[in-house]
C-alpha positions as CSV (number, residue, x, y, z in Angstrom):
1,X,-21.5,9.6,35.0
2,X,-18.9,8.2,33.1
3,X,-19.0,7.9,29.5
4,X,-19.9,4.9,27.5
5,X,-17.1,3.6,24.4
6,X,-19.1,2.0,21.8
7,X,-15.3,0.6,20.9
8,X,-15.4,-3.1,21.4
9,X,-11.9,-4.4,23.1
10,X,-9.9,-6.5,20.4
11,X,-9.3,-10.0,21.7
12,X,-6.2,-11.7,20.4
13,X,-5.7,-15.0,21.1
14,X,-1.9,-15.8,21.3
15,X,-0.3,-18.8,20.0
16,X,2.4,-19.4,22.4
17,X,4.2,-22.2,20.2
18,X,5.3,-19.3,18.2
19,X,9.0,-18.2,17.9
20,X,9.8,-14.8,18.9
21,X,12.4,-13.9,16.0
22,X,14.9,-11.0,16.0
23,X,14.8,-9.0,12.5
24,X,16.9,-6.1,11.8
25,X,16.0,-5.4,8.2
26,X,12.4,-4.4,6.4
27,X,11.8,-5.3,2.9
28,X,8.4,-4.2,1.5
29,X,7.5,-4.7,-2.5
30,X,4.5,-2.7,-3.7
31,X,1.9,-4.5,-5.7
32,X,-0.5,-3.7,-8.3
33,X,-3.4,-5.0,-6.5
34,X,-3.1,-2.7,-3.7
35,X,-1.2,-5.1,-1.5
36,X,2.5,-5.1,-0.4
37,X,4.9,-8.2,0.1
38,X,6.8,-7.4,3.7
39,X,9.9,-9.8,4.2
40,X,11.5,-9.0,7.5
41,X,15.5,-10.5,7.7
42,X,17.9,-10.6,9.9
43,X,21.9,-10.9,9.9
44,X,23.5,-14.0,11.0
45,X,26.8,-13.7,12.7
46,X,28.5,-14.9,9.3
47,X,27.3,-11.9,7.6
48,X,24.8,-14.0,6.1
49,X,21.2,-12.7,5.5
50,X,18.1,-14.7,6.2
51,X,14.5,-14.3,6.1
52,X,12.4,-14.2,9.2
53,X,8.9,-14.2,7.8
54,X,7.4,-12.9,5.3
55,X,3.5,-11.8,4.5
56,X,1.6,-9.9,2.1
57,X,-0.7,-7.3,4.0
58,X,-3.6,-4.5,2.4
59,X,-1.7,-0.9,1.9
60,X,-4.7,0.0,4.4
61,X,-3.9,-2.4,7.1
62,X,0.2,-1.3,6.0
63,X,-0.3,2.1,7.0
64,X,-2.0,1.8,10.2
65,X,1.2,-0.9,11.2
66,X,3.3,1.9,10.1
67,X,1.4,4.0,12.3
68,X,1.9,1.8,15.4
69,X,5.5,1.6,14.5
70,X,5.6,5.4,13.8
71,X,3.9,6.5,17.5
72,X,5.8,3.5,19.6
73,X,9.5,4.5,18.1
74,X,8.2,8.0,18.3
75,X,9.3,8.4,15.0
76,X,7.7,10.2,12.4
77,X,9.6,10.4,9.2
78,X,9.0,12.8,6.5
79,X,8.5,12.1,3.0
80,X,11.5,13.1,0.9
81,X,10.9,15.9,-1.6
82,X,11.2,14.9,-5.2
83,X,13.8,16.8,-7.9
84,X,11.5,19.0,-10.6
85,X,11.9,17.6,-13.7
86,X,13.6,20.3,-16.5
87,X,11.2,21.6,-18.8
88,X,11.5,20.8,-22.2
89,X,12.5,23.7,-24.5
């Protein structure tokens, strides 16, 4: 017997009139709500910089995209060790 996934499939329904861009550069601001502001950019061929897109996202949902990005680059980065603080005398 084979076992039962109570997981539902996700549907997505695609929009093919959407661009596929190229973006070579991640910009994320953190917010005080809880939410971060990702602008993804790319370099023109004049050096130039220009945005792609840009969308504000739940630090929930922000992790889990990190996670996909984390497990398909199979890249899993470590988080940098602060410098202790000197005591005060």
């Amino acid at each position: 017997m084979k076992e039962e996934k109570d997981e539902k499939a996700i549907k997505i329904q695609l929009n093919p009139s959407l661009p596929t861009l190229f973006v070579d550069n991640l910009v994320s601001t953190s917010r005080t709500d809880g939410h971060h502001l990702v602008r993804l950019t790319a370099t023109l061929p004049e050096g130039v910089w220009q945005e792609q897109v840009r969308f504000i996202v739940t630090r929930d949902d922000m992790k889990r995209m990190l996670d996909v990005l984390c497990a398909q680059s199979d890249h899993y980065p470590l988080k940098p060790a602060t410098e202790a603080k000197p005591r005060a005398k």
